[in-house]
C-alpha positions in Angstrom: 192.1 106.8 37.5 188.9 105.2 36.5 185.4 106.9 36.7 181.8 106.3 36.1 181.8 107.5 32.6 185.4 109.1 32.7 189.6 107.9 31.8 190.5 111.7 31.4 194.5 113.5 32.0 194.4 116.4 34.9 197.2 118.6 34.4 198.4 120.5 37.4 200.0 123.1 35.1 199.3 123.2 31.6 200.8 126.0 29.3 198.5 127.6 26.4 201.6 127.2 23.8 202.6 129.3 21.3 205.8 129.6 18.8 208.9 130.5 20.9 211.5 129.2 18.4 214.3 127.7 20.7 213.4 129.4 23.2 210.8 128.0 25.8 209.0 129.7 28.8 209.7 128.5 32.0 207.2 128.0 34.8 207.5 127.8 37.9 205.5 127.9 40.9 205.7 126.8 44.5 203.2 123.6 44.5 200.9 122.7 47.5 203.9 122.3 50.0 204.4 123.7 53.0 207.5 124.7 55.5 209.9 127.1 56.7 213.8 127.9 56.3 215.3 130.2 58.7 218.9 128.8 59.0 221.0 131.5 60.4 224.6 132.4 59.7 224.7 132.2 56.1 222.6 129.2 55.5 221.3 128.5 52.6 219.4 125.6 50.4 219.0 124.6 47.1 216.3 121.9 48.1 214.2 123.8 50.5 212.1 124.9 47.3 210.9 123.2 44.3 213.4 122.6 41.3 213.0 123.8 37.6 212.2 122.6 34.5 214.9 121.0 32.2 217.6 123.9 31.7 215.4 126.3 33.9 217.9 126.8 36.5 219.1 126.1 40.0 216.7 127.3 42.9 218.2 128.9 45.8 217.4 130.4 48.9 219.8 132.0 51.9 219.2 133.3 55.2 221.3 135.8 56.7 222.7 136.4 60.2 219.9 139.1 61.6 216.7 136.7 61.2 214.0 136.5 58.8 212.8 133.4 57.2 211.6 132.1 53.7 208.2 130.1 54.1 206.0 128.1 52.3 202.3 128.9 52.3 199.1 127.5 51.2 196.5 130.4 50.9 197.5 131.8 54.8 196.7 134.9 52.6 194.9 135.6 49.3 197.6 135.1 47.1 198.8 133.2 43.9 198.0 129.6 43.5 197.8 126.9 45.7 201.6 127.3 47.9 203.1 130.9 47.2 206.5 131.9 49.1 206.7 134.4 51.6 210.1 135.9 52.4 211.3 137.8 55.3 213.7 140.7 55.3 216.5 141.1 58.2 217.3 143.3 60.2 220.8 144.4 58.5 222.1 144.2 54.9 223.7 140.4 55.1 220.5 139.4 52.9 218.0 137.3 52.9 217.9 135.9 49.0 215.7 133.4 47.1 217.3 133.1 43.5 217.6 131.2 40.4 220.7 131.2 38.9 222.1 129.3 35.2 219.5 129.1 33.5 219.9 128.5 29.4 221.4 132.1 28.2 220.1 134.4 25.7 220.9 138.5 25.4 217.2 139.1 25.9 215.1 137.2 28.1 211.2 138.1 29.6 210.0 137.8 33.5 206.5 137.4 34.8 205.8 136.6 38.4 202.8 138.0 41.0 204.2 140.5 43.7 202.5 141.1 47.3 204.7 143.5 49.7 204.0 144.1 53.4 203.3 142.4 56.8 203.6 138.7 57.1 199.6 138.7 57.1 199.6 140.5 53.6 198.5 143.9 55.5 199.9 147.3 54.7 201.9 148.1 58.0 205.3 148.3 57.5 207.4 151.2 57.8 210.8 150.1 57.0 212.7 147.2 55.3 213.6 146.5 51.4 213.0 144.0 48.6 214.8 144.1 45.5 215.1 142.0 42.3 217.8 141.5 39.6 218.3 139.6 36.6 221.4 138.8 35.1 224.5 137.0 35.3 227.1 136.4 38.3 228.5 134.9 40.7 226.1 137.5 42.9 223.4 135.1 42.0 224.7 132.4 43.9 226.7 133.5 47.0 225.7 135.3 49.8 226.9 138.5 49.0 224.7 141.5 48.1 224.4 142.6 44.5 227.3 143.3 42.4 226.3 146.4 40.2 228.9 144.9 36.8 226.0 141.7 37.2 222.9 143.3 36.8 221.0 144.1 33.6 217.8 145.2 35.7 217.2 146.1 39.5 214.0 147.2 41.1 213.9 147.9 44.4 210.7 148.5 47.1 211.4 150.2 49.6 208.5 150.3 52.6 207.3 153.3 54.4 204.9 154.4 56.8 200.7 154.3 55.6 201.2 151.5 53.2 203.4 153.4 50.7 206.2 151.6 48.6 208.9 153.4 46.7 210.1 152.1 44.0 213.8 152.2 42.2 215.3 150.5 39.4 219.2 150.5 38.8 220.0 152.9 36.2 223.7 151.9 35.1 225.5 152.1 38.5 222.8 154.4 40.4 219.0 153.6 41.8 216.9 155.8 39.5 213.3 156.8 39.0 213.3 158.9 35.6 211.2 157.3 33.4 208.9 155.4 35.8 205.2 156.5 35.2 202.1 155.8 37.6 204.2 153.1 39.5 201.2 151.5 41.6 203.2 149.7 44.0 201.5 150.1 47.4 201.7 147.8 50.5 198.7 144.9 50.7 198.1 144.4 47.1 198.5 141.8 44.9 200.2 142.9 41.6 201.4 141.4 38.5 204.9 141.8 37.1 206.2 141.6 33.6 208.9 143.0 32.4 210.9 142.8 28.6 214.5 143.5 29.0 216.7 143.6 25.8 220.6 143.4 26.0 221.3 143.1 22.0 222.5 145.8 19.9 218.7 146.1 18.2 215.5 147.0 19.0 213.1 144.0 19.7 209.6 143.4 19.0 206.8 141.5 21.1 202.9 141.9 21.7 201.4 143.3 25.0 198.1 145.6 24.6 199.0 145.6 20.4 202.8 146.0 19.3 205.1 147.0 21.2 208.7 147.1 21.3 212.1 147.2 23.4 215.0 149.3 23.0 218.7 148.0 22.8 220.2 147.7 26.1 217.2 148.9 27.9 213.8 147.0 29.3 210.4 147.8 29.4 208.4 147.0 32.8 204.5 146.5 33.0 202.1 146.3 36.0 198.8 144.8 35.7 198.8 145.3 32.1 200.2 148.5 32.2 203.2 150.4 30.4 205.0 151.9 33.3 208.6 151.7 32.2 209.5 152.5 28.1 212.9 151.8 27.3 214.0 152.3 30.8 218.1 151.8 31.1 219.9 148.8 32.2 222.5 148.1 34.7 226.0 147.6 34.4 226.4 144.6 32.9 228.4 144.6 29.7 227.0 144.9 26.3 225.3 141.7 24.2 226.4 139.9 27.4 224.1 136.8 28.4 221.6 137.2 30.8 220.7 133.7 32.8 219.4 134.7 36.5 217.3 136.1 38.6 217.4 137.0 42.4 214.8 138.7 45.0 216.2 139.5 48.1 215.9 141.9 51.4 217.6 143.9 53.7 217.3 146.5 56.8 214.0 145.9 58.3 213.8 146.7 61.3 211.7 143.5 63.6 212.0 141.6 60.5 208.9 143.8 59.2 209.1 143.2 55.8 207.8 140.2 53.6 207.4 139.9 49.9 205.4 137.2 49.2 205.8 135.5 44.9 204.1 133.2 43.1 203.6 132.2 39.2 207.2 133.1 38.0 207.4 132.6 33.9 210.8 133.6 32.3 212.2 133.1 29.2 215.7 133.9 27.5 214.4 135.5 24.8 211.6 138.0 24.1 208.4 136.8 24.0 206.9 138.1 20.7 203.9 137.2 22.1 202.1 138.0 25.0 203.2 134.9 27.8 200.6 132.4 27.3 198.2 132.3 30.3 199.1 129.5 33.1 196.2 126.8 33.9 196.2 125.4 37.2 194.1 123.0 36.0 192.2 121.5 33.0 189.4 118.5 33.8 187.1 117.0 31.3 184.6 115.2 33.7 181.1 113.3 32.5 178.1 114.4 34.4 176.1 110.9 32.7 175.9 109.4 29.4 175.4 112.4 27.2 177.1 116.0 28.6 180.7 116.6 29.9 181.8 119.3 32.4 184.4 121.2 31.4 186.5 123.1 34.0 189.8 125.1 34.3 191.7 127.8 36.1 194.0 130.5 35.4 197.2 131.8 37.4 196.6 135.2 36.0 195.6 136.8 32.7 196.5 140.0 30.4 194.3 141.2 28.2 192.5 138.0 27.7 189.3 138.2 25.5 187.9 134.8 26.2 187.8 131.0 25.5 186.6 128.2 23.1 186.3 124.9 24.0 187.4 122.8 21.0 186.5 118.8 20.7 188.2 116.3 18.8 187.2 112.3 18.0 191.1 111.2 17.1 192.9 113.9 19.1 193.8 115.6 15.8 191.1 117.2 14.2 190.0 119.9 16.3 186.6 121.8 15.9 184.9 124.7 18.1 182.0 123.4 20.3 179.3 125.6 19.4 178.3 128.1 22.0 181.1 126.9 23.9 182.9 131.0 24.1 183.5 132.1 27.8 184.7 135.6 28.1 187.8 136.1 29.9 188.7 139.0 33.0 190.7 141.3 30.7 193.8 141.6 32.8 193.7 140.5 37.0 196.6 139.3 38.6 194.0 137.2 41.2 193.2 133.0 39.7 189.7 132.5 37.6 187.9 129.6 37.5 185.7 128.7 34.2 183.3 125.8 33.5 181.4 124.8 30.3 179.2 122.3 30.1 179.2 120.0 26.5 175.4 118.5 26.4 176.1 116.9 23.2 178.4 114.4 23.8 178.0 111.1 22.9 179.2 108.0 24.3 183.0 107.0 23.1 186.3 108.8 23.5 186.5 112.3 23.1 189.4 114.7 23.3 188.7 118.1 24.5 191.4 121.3 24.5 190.9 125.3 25.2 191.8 128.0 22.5 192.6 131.1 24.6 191.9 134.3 22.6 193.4 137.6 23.4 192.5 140.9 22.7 194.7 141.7 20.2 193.8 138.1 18.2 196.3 135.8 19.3 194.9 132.7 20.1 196.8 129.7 22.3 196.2 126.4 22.7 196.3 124.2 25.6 197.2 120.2 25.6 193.9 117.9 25.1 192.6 115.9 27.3 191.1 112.5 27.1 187.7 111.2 27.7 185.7 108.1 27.8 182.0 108.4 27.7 180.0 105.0 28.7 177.1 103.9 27.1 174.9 104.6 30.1 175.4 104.7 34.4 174.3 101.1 34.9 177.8 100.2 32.5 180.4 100.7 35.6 180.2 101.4 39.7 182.9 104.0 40.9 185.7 102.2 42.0 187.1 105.1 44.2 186.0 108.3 46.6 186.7 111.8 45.3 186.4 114.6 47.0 186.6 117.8 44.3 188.1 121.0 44.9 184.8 123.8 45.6 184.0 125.9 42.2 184.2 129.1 42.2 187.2 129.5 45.0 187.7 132.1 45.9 183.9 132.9 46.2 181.2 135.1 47.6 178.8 134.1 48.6 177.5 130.6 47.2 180.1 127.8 46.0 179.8 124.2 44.5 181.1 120.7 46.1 181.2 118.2 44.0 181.7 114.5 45.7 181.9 110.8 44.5 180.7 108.0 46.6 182.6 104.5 46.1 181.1 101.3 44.9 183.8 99.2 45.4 183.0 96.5 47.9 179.6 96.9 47.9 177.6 94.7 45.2 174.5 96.0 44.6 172.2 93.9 47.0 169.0 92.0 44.6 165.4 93.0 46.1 164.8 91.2 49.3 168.4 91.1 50.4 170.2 92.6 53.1 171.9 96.2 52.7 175.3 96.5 54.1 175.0 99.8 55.2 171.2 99.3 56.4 169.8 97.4 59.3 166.7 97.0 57.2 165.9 94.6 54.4 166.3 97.1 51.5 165.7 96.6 47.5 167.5 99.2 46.6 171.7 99.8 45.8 174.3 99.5 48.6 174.7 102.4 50.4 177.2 104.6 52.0 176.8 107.0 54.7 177.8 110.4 53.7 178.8 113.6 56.1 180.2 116.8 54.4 180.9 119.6 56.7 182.2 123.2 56.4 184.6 124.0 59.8 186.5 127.1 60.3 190.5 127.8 61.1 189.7 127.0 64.7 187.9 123.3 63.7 184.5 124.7 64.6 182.1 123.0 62.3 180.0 125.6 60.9 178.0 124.4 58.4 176.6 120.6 56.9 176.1 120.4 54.4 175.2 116.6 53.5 174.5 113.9 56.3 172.8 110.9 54.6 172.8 107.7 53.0 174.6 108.2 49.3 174.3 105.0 46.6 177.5 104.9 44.6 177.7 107.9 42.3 178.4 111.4 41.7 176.8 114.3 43.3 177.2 117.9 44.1 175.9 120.1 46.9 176.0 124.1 47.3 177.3 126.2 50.5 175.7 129.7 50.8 178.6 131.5 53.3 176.2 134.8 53.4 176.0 134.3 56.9 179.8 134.3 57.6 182.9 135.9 57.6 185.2 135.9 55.0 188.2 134.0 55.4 190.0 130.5 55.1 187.3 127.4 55.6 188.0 123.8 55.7 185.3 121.3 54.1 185.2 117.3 54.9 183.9 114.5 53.3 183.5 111.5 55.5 182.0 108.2 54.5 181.3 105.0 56.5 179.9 101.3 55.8 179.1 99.3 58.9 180.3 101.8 61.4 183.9 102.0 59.6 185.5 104.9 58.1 186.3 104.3 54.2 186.9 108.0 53.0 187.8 110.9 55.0 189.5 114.1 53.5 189.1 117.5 53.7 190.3 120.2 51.6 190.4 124.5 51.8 188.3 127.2 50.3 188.3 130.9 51.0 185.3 132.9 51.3 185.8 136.6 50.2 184.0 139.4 51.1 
C-alpha cells in the first residue's frame, strides 16, 4: 500500500520474541469474523473457527443435543480483541465443547487465554450451568464424549451460582478439589486473565512471572491477573512423563442455556516458558505525519507485569538504536487491550525501520518485528493514491478519541489557477477537492454526532469526538466522500465509549 510519505508492514498480530529453544508459542485468536454454530445432535466443526499455526493443532467445536451455541463476536461486549468466542452451555451433560487437539507434544507445556463467565450480555446473572477446561492428551479431546479422567493433566471447572458468584474446582488426581487454591477471584461479569504452568516431567522446572519462580514435578501452577493462586497444585490422572498436546473448554447442565464463557487471546506452548509469555500486539503501524516526524502506534492483547516500552530505529534494518525520549510506561498487569503512540520528530526523509523493545518488570526485555518506512522529501513529492479510514485512538475510550482519515488524489489532477475544480461549481485556484462527511451513529443507526462535513484536498487529517454527552456503549463512525455527486469512499468502522 502506497502513502503520502509511507511503504510501511501492518502486522495484525506481531509477537515480542524471545528464546524458546524448539519450542514456539502459539497464538491464537478469533480474528474480526463473525457467525454462529448451533448444530444439534452431536454436530460438530473443525472449520467453523479459525485454524492454527503450523503444528498448533486442530480446532474443534461440538454442539450437543439440549441447545446452546458457539458464536463469534465482534465487541457485542467489552471483551478481548477484535472477534472473541462466546460459548453456550446446555441444558444436560452431552457437552457443548470448543477444543484444540494434536498439537506438537512436550511433558510440559504453558496456557494463557482471557476468561469472561456469565450471561450472554457479559452480566453476572446466572445461577446455574458449568464450564470446565482440560489440557492433555486423548481421544476425549476429539469426540463428543465428556472428559475422560486417565486424559487429563489439569481440569478447572466454574461452576455458576446465584449473585454473580463462581466456584471454582480443579481435578486433583481422579476427584474435583479446592486445597491449595488461594484468593481465587473468579466472579461472574469480569474479564480475567489466565495463565497457568503445568509440569508433567520427573523435575522441577523453572520460568519467570513476578521474579523466579518455579513448578513442581507432576503438578502446575495457575495465575490470575498476575497472581499466584495455585503453587504446585496436583495433576490429573494422566500417566507419568506422558505428553501433553490438547486443550478443551466445554459446558454442561445449565438450565435455559444460562451459561456462556466467552475466550479470547489463547497462547500455549509445549514447554515451559522460562520467560514470562511475550506480550501479543494487535497491531504495530509506523505512519508519517509530513516530511520530518513519524507516528508510531501499537496495541496490546494483554500485559503482565509490563514496565514499559522503547521505540528503537534502524537505517539498514539491522543496527538498532533507542529513539531518545521514546520510553512509554506500560499498565503493570490488565487483562483489558492498551493502545500506545509515540511520535519520532526527528525523522528524516529515506527509509527507516522502526521496532518496540518491551521491558518487564523483572528486566526482560522483548522485541517485536520492524517495520518499514519511507519518508519523502516533502508533501508536494506524491498525491494519495487511496482513501483510508483509521481505526479511533484510544478505543476503548472516555471521553475524547482521535479519527484519523486520508482523502484520495487519484483521479483528480490538481487543477492550474483559473481552471475548473471538479468538485466545485466555481472557478477555483486551489487543489481538487473532495467532499468529506464523517459521522458518529449509534447501534440503532441514529447519527449522533458530525464530526467533519466539508471540502477535504487530498491528504491526511485527523479530527477529535468528545462522547461526554453520551452513553457508554458500542458506536459506529463513517467516512463518506464524493466527487461530482458520486460516492468514491464509504466505510465505517466500531469504537466503544466506556464509562
Amino acid at each position: 500500500m502506497k502513502t503520502s510519505f509511507l511503504a510501511a508492514c501492518t502486522l495484525a498480530a506481531i509477537t515480542l520474541t524471545a528464546d524458546y529453544g524448539r519450542a514456539q508459542p502459539w497464538y491464537y485468536d478469533f480474528g474480526t469474523s463473525t457467525g454462529s454454530f448451533s448444530t444439534a445432535s452431536s454436530g460438530d466443526s473443525t472449520m467453523f473457527v479459525p485454524q492454527a499455526e503450523l503444528n498448533g493443532g486442530k480446532p474443534r467445536v461440538r454442539i450437543g443435543s439440549t441447545g446452546g451455541s458457539f458464536n463469534l463476536e465482534n465487541q457485542v461486549v467489552a471483551f478481548g480483541s477484535e472477534s472473541y468466542l462466546r460459548g453456550v452451555a446446555p441444558t444436560s451433560t452431552s457437552v457443548n465443547k470448543f477444543s484444540m487437539y494434536n498439537y506438537a507434544a512436550g511433558q510440559a507445556f504453558t496456557l494463557r487465554f482471557r476468561l469472561r463467565l456469565g450471561a450472554s450480555d457479559g452480566s453476572a446473572t446466572v445461577t446455574s450451568g458449568t464450564w470446565s477446561m482440560f489440557v492433555g492428551d486423548g481421544a476425549c479431546y476429539s469426540d463428543n464424549s465428556t472428559f475422560s479422567g486417565a486424559q487429563v493433566f489439569t481440569g478447572i471447572r466454574w461452576q455458576c451460582g446465584p449473585s454473580g458468584a463462581i466456584t471454582t474446582n480443579y481435578r486433583n488426581a481422579g476427584a474435583w478439589s479446592t486445597a491449595g487454591l488461594s484468593g481465587t477471584s473468579f466472579i461472574q461479569g469480569q474479564n480475567f486473565l489466565v495463565e497457568i504452568y503445568g509440569n508433567n516431567t520427573t523435575v522441577e522446572l523453572p520460568y519467570s512471572l513476578n521474579g523466579g519462580q518455579s513448578v513442581g514435578a507432576n503438578t502446575f501452577d495457575l495465575w490470575i491477573d498476575g497472581t499466584l493462586v495455585g503453587d504446585n497444585l496436583p495433576k490429573g490422572l494422566l500417566a507419568d512423563a506422558s505428553t501433553i498436546d490438547s486443550w478443551m473448554f466445554y459446558g454442561e447442565s445449565s438450565p435455559g442455556n444460562a451459561a456462556n464463557i466467552f475466550l479470547d487471546d489463547i497462547v500455549y506452548l509445549n514447554t515451559i516458558a522460562e520467560s514470562r509469555l511475550p506480550v501479543q500486539l494487535v497491531y504495530f503501524n509506523a505512519r508519517a505525519v509530513d516530511a520530518a516526524s513519524v507516528t508510531i502506534s501499537w496495541r496490546t492483547t494483554a500485559e503482565v507485569n509490563t514496565y514499559g516500552f522503547e521505540v528503537q530505529k534502524s537505517a539498514d534494518g539491522k543496527s538498532f538504536a533507542t529513539v531518545q525520549g521514546s520510553f512509554v510506561a506500560g499498565h503493570g498487569t490488565t487483562n483489558t487491550p492498551s493502545d500506545y503512540s509515540f511520535i519520532d520528530w526527528n525523522a528524516l526523509p529515506g527509509v527507516w525501520f522502526y521496532r518496540l523493545r518491551q521491558l518487564d518488570l523483572d528486566g526482560t526485555a522483548h522485541l517485536s518485528d520492524p517495520v518499514r518506512i519511507e519518508i519523502l522529501t516533502s508533501v508536494a513529492e506524491t498525491t494519495p493514491e487511496s482513501y483510508v479510514l483509521n481505526q479511533n485512538y484510544p478505543n476503548p475510550f472516555n471521553p475524547v478519541t482521535t479519527v484519523g482519515f486520508r482523502v484520495s488524489g487519484c483521479g483528480l489532477p490538481n487543477p492550474k489557477p483559473g481552471t475548473q475544480d471538479p468538485g466545485s461549481n466555481t472557478r477555483n485556484p486551489e487543489p481538487a477537492t473532495r467532499n468529506v462527511k464523517l459521522s458518529v451513529y449509534d447501534l440503532l443507526g441514529r447519527e449522533v454526532a458530525v464530526l467533519a462535513d466539508e471540502k477535504k484536498t487530498p491528504g491526511n487529517y485527523t479530527v477529535s469526538f468528545d462522547g461526554s454527552g453520551l452513553p457508554g456503549g458500542i458506536y459506529f463512525y463513517r467516512m463518506v466522500a464524493t466527487a461530482n455527486g458520486t460516492v468514491t469512499f464509504s466505510e465505517a468502522k466500531r469504537m466503544m465509549l466506556v464509562k
